[in-house]
N, C-alpha and C positions, 0 to 999 in steps of 0.2 A: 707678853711681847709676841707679836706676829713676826714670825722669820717665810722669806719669799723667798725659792730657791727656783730662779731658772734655767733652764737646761740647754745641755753644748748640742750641735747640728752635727751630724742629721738625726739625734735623738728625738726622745719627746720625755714627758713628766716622769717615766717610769724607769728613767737612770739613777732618781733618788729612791727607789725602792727599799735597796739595802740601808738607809739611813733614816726611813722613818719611823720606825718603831723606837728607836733612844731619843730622835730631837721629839716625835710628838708627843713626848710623856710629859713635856717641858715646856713647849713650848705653842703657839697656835702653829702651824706646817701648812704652807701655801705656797703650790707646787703650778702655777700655769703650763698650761699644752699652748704653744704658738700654733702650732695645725697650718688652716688653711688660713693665716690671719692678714692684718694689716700689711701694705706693700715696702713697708720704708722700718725702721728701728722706731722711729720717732714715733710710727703710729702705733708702732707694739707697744711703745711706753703707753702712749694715754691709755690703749684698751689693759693693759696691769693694771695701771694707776686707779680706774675706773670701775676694776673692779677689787679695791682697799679697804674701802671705806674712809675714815678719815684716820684712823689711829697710827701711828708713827711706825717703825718696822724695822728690823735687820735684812740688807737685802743682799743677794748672796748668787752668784754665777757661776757656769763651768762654761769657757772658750767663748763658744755665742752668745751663751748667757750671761757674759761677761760685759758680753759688747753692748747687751740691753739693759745690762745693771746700769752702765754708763749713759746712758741715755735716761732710763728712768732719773739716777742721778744730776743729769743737767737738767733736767723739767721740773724737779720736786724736792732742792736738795734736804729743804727743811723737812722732810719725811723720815730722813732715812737717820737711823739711830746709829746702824753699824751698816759694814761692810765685809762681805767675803767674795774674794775673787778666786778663783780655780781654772788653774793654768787656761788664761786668759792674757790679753795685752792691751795695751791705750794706745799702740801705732795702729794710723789708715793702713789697707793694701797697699803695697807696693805695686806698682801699675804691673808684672809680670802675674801675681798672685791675683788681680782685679782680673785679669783676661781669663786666669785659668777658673774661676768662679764663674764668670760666664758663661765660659766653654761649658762645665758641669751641668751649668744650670737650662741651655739649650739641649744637652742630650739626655737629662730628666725628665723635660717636658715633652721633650720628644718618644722618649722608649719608655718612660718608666724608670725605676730602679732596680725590679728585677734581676740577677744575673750580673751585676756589675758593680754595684755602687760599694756594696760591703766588701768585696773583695778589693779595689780599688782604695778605699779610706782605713782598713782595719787593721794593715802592718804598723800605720803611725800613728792610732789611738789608744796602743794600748803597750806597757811593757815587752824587755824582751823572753820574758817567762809568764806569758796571760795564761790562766787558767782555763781548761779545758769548757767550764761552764761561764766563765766571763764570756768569751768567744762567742759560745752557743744565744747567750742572752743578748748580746751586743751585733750579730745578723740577726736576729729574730727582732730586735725593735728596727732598725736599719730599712731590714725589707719590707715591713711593713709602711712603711712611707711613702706617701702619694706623689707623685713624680713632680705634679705641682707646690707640693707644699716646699721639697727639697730645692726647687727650681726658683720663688719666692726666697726663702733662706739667703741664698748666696746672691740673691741681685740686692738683696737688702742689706747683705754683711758687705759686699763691694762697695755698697756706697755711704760708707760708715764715716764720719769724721776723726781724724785725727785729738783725741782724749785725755791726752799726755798734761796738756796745762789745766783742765778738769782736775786731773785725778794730786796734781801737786798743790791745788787746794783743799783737799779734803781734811778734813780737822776730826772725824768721828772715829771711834777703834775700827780697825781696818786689819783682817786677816788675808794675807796673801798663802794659798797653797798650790805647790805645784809636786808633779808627780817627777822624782829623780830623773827618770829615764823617756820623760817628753819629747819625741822628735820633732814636735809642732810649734813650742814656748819657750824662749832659751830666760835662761834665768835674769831676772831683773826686767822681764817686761814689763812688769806692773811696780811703779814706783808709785807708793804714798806714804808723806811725812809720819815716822812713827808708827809704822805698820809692823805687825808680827808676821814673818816670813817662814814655812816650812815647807819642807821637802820631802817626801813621802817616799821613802825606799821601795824600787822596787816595781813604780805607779810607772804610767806611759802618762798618756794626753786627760784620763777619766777616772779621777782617785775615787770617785763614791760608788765605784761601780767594781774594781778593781779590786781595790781594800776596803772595803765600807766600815770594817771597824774600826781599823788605824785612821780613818777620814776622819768617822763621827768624834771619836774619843780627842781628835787636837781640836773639833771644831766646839766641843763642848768646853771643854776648858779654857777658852777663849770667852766663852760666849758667860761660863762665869765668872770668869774674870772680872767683868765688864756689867753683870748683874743683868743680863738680859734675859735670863734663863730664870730668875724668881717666881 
């Protein structure tokens, strides 16, 4: 079974770092970089989608990548075997939160992210005891991102659709995790019938980055639960 893990903003592929070495003993591991990609969700779906092949898949997000799980999900429902969402949610922006995504995304494209942007996002993406190398790892991926791709991101997370009646259809095993101490996800944002729900002591906004063995070890045992991991 192919599991697809896409990643929260303003990351990129290499949040799931700590967690590939136990899922890809197991399983196929496909980790997209959105980068500099398509302008809308919709079109990040097709460009995942299109590059799947046809075989079925666990598909699995942290925050942003939640938002595109969701998307993939309304395009392709008959694809997806399972689902993982990580402190992520199915509400649109709030028209406050829409503007300040904007604002972000005009002083990105503007300056860069340089100098700002990690200092600005990294009190609410991570516990309130992060490890001195989560920190170090989490501005070192941050800064490294092109003002335009950051700038892209959030015009594309703004104009997200409302998810909520999507995700109250979904019928397939469905793991919900989120990190105890989230300032960004409050609990029960992501509602699906019969989902398995945990809470990761300790996590802020980024459990596979955070704790990656406390991640990996609920997200396996789900995943064999469910015999996706054969």
């Amino acid at each position: 079974m192919m599991l697809v893990l896409l990643h929260a903003f303003p990351l990129d592929s290499r949040m799931w770092d700590g967690v590939r070495e136990p899922f890809a003993k197991r399983l196929r591991m496909v980790t997209p970089d959105l980068g500099d990609g398509p302008p809308s969700l919709d079109d990040a779906a097709d460009t995942v989608l299109a590059g799947l092949g046809d075989e079925p898949f666990v598909l699995g997000g942290c925050s942003m990548g939640g938002y595109l799980a969701m998307s993939i999900l309304r395009k392709a429902p008959e694809r997806v075997a399972g689902l993982l969402f990580v402190d992520t949610k199915s509400a649109a922006d709030a028209p406050e939160a829409r503007e300040n995504r904007l604002a972000m995304a005009a002083r990105a494209e503007a300056e860069g992210v340089s100098g700002w942007l990690a200092d600005a996002l990294l009190p609410n993406l991570v516990g309130s005891a992060p490890k001195p190398e989560v920190l170090a790892t989490l501005r070192s991926i941050i800064e490294s991102q092109a003002g335009s791709v950051v700038a892209r991101a959030q015009r594309a997370m703004a104009a997200r659709p409302d998810s909520t009646e999507l995700l109250a259809q979904v019928t397939v095993p469905t793991l919900v995790v989120r990190g105890a101490e989230d300032a960004l996800m409050a609990p029960g944002a992501v509602q699906v019938p019969g989902a398995r729900v945990v809470e990761l002591a300790g996590c802020g906004h980024l459990p596979p980055v955070e704790d990656p063995e406390a991640f990996a070890a609920v997200v396996q045992e789900w995943l064999d639960e469910h015999g996706f991991a054969d």
